[in-house]
LUMLOZA-952836 format. One line per field, with one value per residue (C-alpha): x, y, z; residue number from 1; residue in one letter. Coordinates in Angstrom, 2 decimals. Each point is the difference from the previous one (the first is absolute). Example, Ala and Ser with C-alpha at 12.3 -4.5 7.8 and 13.67 -1.06 7.14 Angstrom:
2
x 12.30/1.37
y -4.50/3.44
z 7.80/-0.66
seq 1/2
type A/S
# end
This chain:
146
x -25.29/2.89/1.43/0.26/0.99/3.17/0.97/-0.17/2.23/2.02/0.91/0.23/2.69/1.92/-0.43/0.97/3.24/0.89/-0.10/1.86/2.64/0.36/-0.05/2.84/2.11/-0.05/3.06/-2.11/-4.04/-1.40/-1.44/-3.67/0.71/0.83/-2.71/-3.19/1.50/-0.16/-3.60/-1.08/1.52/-1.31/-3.35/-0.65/0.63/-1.90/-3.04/0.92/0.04/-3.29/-1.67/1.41/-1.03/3.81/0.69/3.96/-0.31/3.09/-0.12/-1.06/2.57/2.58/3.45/1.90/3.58/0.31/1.67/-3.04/-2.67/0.33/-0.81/-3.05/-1.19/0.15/-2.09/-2.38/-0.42/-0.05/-2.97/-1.64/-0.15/-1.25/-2.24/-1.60/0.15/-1.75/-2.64/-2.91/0.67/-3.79/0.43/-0.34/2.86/-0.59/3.91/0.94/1.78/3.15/-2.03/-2.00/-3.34/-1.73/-1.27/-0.96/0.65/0.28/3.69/-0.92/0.17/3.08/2.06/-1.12/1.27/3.21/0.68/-0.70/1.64/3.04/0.36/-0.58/2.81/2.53/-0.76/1.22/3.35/0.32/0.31/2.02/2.63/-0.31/3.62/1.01/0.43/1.04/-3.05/-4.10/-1.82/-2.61/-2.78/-3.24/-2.22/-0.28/3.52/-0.20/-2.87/1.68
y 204.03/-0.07/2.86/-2.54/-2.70/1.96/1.43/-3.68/-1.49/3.24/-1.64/-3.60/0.72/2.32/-2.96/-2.39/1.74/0.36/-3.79/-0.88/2.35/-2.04/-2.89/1.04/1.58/-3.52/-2.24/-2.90/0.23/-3.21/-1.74/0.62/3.46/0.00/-2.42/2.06/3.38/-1.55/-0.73/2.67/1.56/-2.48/-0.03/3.57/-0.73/-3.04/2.38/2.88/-2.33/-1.40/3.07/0.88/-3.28/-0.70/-3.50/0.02/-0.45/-1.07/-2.68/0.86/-1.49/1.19/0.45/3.69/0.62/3.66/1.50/0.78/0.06/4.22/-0.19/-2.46/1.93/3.14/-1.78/-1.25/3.38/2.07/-2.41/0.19/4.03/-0.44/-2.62/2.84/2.72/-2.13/-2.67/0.15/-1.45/-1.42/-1.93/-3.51/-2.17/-3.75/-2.09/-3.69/-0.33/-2.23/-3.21/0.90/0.66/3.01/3.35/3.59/2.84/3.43/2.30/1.61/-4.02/-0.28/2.59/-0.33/-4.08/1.45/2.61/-2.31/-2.88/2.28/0.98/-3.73/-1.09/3.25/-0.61/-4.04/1.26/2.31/-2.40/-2.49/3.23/0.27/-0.68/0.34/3.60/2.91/1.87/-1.83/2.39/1.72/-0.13/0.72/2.51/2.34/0.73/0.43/2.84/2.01
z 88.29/-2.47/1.81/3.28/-2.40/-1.84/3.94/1.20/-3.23/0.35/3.58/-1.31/-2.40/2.55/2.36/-2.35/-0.99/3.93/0.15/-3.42/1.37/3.13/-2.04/-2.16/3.09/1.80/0.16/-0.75/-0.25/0.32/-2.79/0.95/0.72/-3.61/-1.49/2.83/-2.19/-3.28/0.48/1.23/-3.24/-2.05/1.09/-0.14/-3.71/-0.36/1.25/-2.82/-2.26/1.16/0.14/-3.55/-1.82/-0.41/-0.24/1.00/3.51/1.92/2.24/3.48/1.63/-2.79/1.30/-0.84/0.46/2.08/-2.86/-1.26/2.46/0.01/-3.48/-0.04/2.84/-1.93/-2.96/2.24/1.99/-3.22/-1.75/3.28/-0.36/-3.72/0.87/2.96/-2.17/-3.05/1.33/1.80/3.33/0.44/-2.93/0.18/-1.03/-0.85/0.11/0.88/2.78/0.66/0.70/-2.94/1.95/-1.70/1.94/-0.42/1.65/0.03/-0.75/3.23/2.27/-2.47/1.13/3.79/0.09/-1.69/2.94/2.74/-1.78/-0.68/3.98/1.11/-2.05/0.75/3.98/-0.67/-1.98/2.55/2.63/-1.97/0.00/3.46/0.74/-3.04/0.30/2.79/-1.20/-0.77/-2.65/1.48/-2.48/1.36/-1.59/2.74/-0.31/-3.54/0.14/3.26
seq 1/2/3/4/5/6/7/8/9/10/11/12/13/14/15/16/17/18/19/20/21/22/23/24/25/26/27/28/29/30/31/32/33/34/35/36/37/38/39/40/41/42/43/44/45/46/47/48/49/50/51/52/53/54/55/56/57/58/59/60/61/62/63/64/65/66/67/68/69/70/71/72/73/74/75/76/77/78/79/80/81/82/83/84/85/86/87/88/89/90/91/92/93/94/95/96/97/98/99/100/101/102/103/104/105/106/107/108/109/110/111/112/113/114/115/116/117/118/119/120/121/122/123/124/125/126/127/128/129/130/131/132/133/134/135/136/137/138/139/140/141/142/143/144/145/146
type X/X/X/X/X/X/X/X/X/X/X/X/X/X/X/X/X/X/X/X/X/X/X/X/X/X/X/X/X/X/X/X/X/X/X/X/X/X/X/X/X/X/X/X/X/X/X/X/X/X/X/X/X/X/X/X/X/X/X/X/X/X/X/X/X/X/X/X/X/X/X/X/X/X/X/X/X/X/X/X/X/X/X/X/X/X/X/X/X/X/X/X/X/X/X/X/X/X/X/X/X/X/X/X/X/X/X/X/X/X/X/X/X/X/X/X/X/X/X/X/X/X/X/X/X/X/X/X/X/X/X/X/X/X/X/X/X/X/X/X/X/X/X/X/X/X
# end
């Protein structure tokens, strides 16, 4: 399972960089483009630090300039890789979410909502570039594995 887990992250951040490169390449993204990225980058670290006990979670809706959106998605991917290589992914994980309402579950739900939250938000940006750009990253997994 952590095998399909590192493949699927492997993808995520190879998406991910497709899309910030699109981002960066455009005359003028629009805002939301922008602020739908940001989350996405955010929350994956909201979740590591979650899972980890941290208590220095960035706002979900936090705002970051594209100057450094490679780099914080090189943190995130590279603590994602310890965090595979280190943890059990069965183990339960109690956290407070944004609202403050309290739940448990397990690494393995964890990294699953991040994946699928991650390609919701890259197929929104996406369109938001739609003519924003001559060429629409193409960031589906099936490409990525052929």
């Amino acid at each position: 399972m952590k095998a399909y887990f590192k493949q699927l992250f492997e993808h995520e951040y190879w998406a991910n960089l497709k899309v910030l490169e699109t981002l960066i390449i455009a005359n003028e993204p629009p805002q939301r483009a922008i602020e739908i990225f940001s989350h996405t980058i955010a929350t994956q670290r909201i979740w590591f630090d979650r899972i980890n006990g941290n208590k220095n979670e960035p706002k979900v809706w936090e705002l970051f300039d594209s100057s450094i959106m490679l780099e914080l998605l090189e943190i995130n991917y590279t603590d994602l890789s310890k965090l595979l290589d280190n943890q059990d992914i069965n183990q339960l994980i109690a956290y407070q979410n944004s609202k403050g309402e309290h739940h448990t579950n397990t690494i393995n739900q964890i990294l699953t909502h991040l994946a699928l939250h991650a390609a919701y938000h890259r197929g929104q940006v996406t369109l938001l570039l739609k003519n924003q750009v001559d060429n629409l990253p193409t960031t589906d997994y099936i490409f990525y594995i052929r």
